[in-house]
N, C-alpha and C positions, 0 to 999 in steps of 0.2 A: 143554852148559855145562861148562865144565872144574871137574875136583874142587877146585881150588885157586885160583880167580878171584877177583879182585876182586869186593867184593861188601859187605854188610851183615849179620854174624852175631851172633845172638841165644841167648841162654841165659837160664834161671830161676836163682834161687838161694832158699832160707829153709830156716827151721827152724819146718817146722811143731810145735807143741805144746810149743817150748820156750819158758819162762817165761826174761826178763830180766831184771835189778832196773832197769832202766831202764822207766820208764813210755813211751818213745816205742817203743821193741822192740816191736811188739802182737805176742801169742802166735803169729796167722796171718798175718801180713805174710807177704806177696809181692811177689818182685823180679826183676827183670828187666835183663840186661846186652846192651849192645850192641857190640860193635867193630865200627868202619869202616874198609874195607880198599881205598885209594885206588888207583888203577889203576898208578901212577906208583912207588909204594911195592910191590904185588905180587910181583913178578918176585925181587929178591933176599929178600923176606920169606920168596917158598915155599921157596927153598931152603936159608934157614936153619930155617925149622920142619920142612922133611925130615930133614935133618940129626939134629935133637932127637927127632922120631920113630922115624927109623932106630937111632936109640942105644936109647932106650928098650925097643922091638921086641928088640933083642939083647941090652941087657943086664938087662932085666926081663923077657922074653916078654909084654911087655903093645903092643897094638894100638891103643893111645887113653893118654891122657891124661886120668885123672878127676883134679883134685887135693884135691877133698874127700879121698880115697885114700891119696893122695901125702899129707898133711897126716897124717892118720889113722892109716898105715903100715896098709892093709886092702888085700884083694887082691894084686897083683902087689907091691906094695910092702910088704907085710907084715914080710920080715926086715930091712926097712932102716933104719939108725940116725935117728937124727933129723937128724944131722948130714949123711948124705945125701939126706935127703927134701926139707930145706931146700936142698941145693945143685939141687934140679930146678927147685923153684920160683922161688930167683933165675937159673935159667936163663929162665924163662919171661919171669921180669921186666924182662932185661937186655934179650930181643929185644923188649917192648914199647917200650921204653928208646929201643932203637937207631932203631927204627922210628918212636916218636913213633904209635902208633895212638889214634886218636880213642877215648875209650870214655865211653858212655851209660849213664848207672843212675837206673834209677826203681823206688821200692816203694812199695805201697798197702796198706792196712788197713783192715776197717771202718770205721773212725773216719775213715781221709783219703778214703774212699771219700763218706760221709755228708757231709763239707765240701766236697767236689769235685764230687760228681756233681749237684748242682741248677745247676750254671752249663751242663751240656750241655740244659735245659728236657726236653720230652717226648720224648728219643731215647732208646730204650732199646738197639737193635741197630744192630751195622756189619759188616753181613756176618754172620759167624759170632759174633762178638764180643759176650757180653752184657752192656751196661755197668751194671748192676744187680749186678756182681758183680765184689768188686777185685782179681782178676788179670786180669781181662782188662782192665779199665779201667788197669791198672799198664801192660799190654804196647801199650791205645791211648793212651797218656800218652806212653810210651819211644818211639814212632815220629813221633808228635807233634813230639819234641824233635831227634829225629834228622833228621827232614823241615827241622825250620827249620834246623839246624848244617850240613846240605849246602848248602840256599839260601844261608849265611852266606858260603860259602866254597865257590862254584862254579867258582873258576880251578884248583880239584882235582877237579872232577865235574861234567864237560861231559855225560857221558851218563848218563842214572839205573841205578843198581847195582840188580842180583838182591839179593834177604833173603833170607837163610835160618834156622829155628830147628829148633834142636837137637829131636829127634821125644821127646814125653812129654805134653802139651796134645793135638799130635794124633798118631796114626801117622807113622814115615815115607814119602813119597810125596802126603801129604793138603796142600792148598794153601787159603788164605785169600784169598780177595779184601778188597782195599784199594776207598777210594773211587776213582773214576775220574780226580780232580782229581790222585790222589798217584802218578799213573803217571809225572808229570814228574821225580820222584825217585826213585821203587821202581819198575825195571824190568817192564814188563806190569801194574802196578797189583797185584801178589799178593806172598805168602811163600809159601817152601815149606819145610814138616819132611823134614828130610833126618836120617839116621841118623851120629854124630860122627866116627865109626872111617871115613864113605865121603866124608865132606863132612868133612877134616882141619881147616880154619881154624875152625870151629865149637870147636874144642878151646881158641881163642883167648877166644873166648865164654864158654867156660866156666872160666876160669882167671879171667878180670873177675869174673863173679857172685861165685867163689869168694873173691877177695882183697879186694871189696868189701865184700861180706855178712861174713867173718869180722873182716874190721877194724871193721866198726860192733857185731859181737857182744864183740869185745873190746875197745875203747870204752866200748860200756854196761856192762859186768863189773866195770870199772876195776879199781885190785888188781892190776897186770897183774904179772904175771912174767918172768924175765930172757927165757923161750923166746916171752913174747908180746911182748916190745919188740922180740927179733930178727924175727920175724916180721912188724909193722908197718914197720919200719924196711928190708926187703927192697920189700914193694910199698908204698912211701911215696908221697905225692902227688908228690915230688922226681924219680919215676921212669915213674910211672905217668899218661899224658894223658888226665885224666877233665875231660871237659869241663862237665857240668852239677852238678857236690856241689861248696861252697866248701872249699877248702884250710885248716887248720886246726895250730895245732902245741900240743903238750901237753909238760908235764911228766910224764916213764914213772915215776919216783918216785913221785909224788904225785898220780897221774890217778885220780879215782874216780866213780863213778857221776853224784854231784851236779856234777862238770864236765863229763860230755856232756851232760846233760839240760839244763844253764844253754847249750851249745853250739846246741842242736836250738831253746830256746828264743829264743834270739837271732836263729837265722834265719827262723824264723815270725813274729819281727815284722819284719824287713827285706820278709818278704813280705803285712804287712796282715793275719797271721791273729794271733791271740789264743795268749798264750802255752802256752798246755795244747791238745792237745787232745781235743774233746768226748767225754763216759762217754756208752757206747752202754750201755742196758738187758740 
């Protein structure tokens, strides 16, 4: 399998233990990013994210692309201005941009776990997967979605693509078997954890988590400041092909906590659920 194929790559994203002022933020949420990388699109994508690699590698000595990091100014990016850490990331953004990459995000919490999980009845396991617990039930949710969006639009995926996720869940080399049903989509019916730095598009995966997960953390913040409007407004919905979150626009003056949470609440009722939700004990 080539390092750079066409394929389906996955990454986590959260913030464990940190507190919101958004009540939808649950403390432990977990998230899960997907990019789909169509066979058609591949060929000039790789060699624009060599390109971005290659620069990085020489003029950071870094090997990978975290941009929690890059965001951060930690590790390889440490001395860098904000004003450069920001020009890496609308780098990232622009080739999302150019490419038009499909990208999948799904996050679960106790709480959507507890409203979710009695519609699967008595299954608790898929494979390795324990859906009694809401990271795994986030990441069989996110495949869930990505199974139908390929169905959706099979005149760009006549063959089923390899997944891949970024190794932290499990090793990498360690492999998950799928149902056998979802082999018509996910190549061999499996994923496999591969390590970022050796399976490069993964790094595409993890720039989604990244810019999804921090935009809904500064969202729920509200209060934003000038560095957090530039920073939405680089990976804005305008730019970024997220196929499964509704698009949404705000006033950056006047965005505060009580307009994402009126946000979140509007679309749990477009989807039949109740506007809060449920206090676990």
């Amino acid at each position: 399998m080539s390092r750079m194929s066409a394929g389906i790559y996955i990454d986590d994203a959260g913030t464990p233990g940190a507190v919101s002022p958004s009540a939808f933020l649950h403390t432990n949420r977990k998230s899960w990013a997907a990019v789909v990388v169509p066979e058609e699109t591949n060929p000039k994508l790789t060699t624009a994210l060599n390109i971005f690699l290659e620069g990085i590698a020489t003029d950071h000595n870094a090997k990978e692309l975290h941009f929690t990091d890059i965001y951060g100014g930690r590790g390889a990016f440490a001395d860098l201005t904000i004003d450069k850490r920001f020009e890496l990331i609308d780098l990232m953004a622009t080739i999302f941009e150019e490419y038009q990459l499909p990208i999948l995000f799904q996050t679960s919490s106790p709480e959507f776990l507890s409203e979710s999980r009695p519609k699967l009845g008595a299954v608790t396991k898929l494979s390795s997967l324990d859906l009694n617990k809401h990271d795994d039930f986030a990441l069989l949710f996110l495949l869930f979605q990505v199974r139908q969006f390929i169905s959706e639009n099979k005149q760009h995926f006549r063959e089923p693509l390899p997944v891949f996720i970024d190794e932290g869940r499990a090793k990498a080399g360690a492999v998950l078997k799928l149902p056998p049903l979802w082999a018509d989509t996910f190549r061999n019916g499996r994923i496999e954890f591969r390590k970022s730095h050796e399976c490069p598009h993964l790094q595409l995966a993890d720039f989604a988590a990244f810019a999804i997960g921090r935009s809904q953390w500064l969202l729920g913040k509200g209060n934003l400041k000038p560095h957090d409007i530039r920073f939405l407004n680089i990976v804005s919905a305008k730019r970024l092909c997220i196929i499964n979150l509704p698009s949404v626009s705000i006033s950056p003056g006047q965005h505060t906590t009580v307009d994402f949470d009126e946000l979140l609440k509007r679309d749990r009722r477009a989807k039949g659920l109740p506007d809060d939700p449920p206090k676990l004990d």
